[in-house]
C-alpha positions as CSV (number, residue, x, y, z in Angstrom):
1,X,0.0,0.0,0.0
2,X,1.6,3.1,-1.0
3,X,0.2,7.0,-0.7
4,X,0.4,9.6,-3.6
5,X,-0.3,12.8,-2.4
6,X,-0.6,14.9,-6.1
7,X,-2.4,18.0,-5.1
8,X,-1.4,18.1,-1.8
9,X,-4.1,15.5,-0.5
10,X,-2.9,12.2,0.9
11,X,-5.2,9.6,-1.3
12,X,-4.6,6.1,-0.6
13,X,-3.1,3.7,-4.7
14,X,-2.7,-0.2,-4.2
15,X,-0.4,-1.8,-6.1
16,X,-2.1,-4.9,-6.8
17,X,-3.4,-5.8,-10.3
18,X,-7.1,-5.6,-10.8
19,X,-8.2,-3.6,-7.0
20,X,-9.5,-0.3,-7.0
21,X,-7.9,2.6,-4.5
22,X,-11.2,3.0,-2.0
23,X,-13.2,6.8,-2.5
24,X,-11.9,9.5,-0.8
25,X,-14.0,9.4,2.9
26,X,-16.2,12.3,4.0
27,X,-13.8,13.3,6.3
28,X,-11.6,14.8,3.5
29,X,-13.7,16.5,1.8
30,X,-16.6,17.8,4.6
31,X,-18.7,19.3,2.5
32,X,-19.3,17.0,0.0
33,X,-21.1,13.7,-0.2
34,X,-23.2,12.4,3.0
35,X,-26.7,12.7,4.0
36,X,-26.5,16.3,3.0
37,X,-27.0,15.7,-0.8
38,X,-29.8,13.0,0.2
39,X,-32.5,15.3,0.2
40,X,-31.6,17.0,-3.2
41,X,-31.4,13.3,-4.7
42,X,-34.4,12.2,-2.9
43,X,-36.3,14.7,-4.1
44,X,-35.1,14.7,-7.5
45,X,-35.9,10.8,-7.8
46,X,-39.7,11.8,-6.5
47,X,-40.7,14.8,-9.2
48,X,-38.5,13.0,-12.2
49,X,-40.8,9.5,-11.1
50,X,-44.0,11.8,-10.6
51,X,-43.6,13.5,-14.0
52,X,-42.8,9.6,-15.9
53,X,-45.8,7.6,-14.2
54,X,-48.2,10.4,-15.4
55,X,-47.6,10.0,-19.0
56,X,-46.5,6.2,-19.0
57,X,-49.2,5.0,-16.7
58,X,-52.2,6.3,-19.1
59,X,-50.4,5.8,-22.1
60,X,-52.8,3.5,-24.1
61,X,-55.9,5.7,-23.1
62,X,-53.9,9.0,-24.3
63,X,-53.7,7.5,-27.8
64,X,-57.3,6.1,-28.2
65,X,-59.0,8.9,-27.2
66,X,-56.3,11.9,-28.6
67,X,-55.3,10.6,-31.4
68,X,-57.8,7.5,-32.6
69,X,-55.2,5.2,-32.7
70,X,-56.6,1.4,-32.2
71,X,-56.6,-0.1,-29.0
72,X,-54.1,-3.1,-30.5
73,X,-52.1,-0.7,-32.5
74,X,-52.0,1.3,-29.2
75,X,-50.9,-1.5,-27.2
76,X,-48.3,-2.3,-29.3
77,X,-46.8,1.5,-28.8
78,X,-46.8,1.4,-25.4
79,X,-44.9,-2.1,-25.5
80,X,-42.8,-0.7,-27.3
81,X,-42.3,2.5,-25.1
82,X,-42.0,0.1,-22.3
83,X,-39.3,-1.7,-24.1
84,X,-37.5,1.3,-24.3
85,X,-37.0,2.7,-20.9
86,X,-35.9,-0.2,-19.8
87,X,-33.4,-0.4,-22.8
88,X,-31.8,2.6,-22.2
89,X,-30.2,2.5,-18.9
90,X,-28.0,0.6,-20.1
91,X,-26.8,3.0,-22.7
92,X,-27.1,5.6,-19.4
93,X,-24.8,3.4,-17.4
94,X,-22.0,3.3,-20.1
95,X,-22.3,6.8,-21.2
96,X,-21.6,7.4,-17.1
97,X,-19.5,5.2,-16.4
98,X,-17.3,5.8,-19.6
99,X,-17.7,9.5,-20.7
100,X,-19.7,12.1,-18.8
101,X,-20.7,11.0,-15.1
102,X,-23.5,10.3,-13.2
103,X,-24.2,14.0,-12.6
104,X,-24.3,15.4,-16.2
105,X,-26.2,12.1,-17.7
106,X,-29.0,13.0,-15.0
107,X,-29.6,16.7,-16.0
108,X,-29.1,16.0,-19.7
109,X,-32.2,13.1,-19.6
110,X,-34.5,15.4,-17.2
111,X,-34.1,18.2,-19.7
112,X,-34.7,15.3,-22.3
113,X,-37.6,14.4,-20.4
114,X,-39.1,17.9,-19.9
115,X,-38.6,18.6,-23.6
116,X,-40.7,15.7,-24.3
117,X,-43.4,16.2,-21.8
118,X,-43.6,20.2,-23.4
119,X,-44.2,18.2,-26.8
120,X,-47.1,15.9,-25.1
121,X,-48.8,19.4,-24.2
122,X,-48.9,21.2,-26.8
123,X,-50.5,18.0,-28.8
124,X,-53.4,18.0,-26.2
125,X,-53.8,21.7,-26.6
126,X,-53.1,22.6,-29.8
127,X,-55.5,21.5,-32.6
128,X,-53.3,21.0,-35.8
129,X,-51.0,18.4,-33.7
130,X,-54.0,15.6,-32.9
131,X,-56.9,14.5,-35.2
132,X,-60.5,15.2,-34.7
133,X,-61.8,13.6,-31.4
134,X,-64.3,10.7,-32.5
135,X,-68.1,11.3,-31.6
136,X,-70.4,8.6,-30.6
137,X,-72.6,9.6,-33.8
138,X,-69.0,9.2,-36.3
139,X,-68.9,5.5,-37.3
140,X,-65.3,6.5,-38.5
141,X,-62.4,8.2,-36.8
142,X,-59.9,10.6,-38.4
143,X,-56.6,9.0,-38.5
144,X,-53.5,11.2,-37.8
145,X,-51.6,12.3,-40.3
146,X,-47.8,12.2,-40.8
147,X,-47.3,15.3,-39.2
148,X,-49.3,14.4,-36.1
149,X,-47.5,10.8,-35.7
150,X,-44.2,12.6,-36.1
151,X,-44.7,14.8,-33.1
152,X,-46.2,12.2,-31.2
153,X,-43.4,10.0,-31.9
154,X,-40.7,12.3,-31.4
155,X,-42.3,12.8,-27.7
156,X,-42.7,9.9,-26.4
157,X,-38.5,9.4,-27.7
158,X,-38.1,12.1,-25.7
159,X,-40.0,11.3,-22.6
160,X,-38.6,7.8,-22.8
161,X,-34.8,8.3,-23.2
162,X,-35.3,11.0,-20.4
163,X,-36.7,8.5,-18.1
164,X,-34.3,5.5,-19.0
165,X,-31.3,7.9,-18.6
166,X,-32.2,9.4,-14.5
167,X,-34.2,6.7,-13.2
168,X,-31.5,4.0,-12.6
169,X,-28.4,6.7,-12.2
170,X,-29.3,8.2,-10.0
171,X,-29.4,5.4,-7.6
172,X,-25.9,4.9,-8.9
173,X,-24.7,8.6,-7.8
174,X,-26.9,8.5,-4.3
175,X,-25.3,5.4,-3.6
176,X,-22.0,7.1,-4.2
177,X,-22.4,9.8,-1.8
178,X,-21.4,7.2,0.9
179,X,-18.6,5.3,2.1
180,X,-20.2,3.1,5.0
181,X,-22.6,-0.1,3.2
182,X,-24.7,0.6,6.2
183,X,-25.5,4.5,5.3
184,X,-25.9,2.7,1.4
185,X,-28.1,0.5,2.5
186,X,-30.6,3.2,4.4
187,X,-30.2,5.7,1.5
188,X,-32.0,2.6,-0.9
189,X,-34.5,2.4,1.6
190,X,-35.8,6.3,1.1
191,X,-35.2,5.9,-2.7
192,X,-37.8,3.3,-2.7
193,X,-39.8,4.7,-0.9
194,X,-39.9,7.8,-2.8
195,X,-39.4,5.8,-6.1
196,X,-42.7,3.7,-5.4
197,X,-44.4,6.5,-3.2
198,X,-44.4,9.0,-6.4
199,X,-45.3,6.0,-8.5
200,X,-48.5,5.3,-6.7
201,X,-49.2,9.3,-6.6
202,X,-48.9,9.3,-10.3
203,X,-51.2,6.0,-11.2
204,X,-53.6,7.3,-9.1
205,X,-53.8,11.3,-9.1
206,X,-52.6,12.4,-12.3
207,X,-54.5,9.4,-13.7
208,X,-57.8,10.8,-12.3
209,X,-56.7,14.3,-13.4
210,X,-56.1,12.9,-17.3
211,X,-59.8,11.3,-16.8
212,X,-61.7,13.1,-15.3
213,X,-60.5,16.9,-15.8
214,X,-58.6,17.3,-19.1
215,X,-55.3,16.0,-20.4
216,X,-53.6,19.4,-20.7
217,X,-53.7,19.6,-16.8
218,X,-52.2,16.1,-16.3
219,X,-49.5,16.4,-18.6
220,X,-49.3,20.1,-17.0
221,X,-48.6,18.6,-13.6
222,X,-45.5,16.2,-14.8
223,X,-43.7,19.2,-16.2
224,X,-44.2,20.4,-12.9
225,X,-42.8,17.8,-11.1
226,X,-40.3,17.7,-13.7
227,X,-39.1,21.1,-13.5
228,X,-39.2,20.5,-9.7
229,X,-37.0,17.5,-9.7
230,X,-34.2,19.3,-12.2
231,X,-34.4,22.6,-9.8
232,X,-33.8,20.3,-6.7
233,X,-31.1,18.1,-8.4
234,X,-29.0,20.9,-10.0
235,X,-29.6,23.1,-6.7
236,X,-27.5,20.5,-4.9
237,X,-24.5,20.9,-7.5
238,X,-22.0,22.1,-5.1
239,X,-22.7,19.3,-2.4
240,X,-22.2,16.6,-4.5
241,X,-19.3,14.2,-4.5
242,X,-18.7,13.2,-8.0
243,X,-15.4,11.1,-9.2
244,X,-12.9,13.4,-10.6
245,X,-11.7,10.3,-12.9
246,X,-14.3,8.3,-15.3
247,X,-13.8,4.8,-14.1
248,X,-14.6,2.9,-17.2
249,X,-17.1,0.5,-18.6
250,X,-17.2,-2.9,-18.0
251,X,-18.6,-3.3,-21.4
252,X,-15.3,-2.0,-22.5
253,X,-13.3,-5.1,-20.7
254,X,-15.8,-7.8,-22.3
255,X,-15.7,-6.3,-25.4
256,X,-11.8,-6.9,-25.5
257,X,-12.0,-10.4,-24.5
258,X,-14.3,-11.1,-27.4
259,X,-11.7,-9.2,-29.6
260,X,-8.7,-10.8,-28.4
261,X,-10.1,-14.4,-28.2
262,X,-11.2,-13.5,-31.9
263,X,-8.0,-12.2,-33.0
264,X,-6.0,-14.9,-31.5
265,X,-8.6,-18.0,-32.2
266,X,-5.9,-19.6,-34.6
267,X,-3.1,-19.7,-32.3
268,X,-1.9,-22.8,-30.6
269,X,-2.2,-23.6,-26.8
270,X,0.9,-25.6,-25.3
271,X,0.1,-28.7,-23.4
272,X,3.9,-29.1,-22.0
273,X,3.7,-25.6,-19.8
274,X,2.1,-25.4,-16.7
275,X,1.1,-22.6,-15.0
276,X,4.3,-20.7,-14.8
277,X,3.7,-19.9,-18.2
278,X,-0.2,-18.6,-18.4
279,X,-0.6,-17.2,-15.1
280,X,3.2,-16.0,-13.7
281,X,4.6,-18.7,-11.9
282,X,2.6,-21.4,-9.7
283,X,1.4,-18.6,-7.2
284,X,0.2,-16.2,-9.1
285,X,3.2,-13.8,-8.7
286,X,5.5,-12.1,-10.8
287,X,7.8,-9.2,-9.1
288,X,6.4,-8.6,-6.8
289,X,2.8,-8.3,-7.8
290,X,-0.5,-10.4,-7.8
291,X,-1.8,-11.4,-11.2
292,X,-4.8,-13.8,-11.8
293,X,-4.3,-16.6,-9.4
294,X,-4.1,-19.6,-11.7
295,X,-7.1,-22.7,-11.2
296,X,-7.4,-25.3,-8.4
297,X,-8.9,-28.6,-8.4
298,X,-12.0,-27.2,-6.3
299,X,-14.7,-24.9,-7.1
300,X,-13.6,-21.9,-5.0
């Protein structure tokens, strides 16, 4: 275990192969990181879930009755929808992991998100963006036109890369704020709870508001939220503890392995060497330091 201490702070670099140096604890840097960024985070998951289970929860209904799509052809869209928000955290996590950070992938989908939900308004509310509402005396509905599907299209994109990209990191960048698995495990605790607490508010009050009152108020009340939960999260900026150093994907690792195996699938594989060869000597080390510990004749 050695100490560097670049910058003039003391930060703890193993030399062993494949480990990680720990984070930084609060205690070097006070004012970042801790419970004190919980409530901005918190708060942020509740008006980002708020604003998504209010257009995702009615979703079907919206395009019946808006836009006189079928109730199979409807289906099918919001299958699809469904499909992708939970498609693209994974393209959120690697994106994170590998290029921006937690922090800028979160504000970048909640303005996605809010961008989309402004779309989803103005097609309730303006009368050139949705087709003629059917009548019980109409035996036939006006279809939307290309126009009307483009919009529509382009914001539930919106709304659902938004959603896929904050929902899932930010319980990455919470869970970061702490060093101690016990003050992890009681920060996913409240995020549940406001995760599913906001979810239930959604299904059930903006629901009845989309019903019952008009759809421009319940699509009004998610850009509320939303523009709440983007206040709260970038109002908490300076209390944050965000890595200064990407840390990589491990999408990048297994997508080497597949290359290398590929590149070197013709080679030949000596029988006659043991393990000094493949994994540095019997035990595993070479100078010093710990490589891959080479296989046993048990399981662990």
């Amino acid at each position: 275990m050695a100490t560097s201490n670049a910058g003039g702070n003391a930060l703890p670099v193993t030399g062993y192969i494949g480990e990680e140096a720990p984070p930084p604890t609060t205690a070097a840097k006070p004012s970042r990181g801790g419970w004190t960024t919980a409530p901005f985070i918190l708060a942020t998951v509740a008006g980002l879930t708020l604003a998504a289970g209010g257009w995702l929860n009615n979703l079907i209904v919206f395009l019946i009755q808006q836009f006189n799509i079928k109730s199979i052809d409807a289906a099918q869209v919001s299958n699809v929808v469904s499909g992708a928000t939970n498609f693209f955290p994974i393209i959120a996590a690697v994106l994170a992991d590998s290029f921006l950070g937690c922090f800028t992938i979160i504000w970048i989908s909640s303005l996605i998100s809010l961008l989309g939900l402004i779309l989803l308004v103005l097609t309730v509310t303006i009368h050139g963006l949705k087709p003629t509402n059917c009548t019980g005396a109409t035996t036939t509905c006006d279809t939307p036109s290309a126009t009307q599907y483009a919009v529509l299209f382009t914001a539930l994109s919106l709304v659902s890369i938004g959603l896929g990209g904050s929902r899932f990191t930010l319980a990455t960048m919470g869970a970061n704020q702490f060093t101690k698995l016990g003050h992890q495990s009681t920060y996913f605790n409240w995020y549940f709870f406001a995760l599913y607490f906001s979810s239930f508010i959604s299904a059930t009050g903006i629901v009845y508001v989309q019903d019952n009152v008009s759809w421009a108020w319940g699509f009004g009340i998610c850009i509320a939220g939303n523009v709440a939960g983007l206040a709260l999260f970038l109002a908490g900026k300076r209390y944050y503890y965000c890595q200064d150093k990407i840390q990589g994907s491990p999408f990048t690792s297994l997508l080497r392995v597949v290359v290398a195996s590929f590149r070197k699938r013709k080679l030949n594989i000596s029988s006659d060497q043991g393990a000094e060869c493949y994994y540095n000597g019997d035990d595993g080390v070479k100078g010093g330091i710990t490589a891959a510990a080479p296989p046993t004749n048990s399981f662990r």
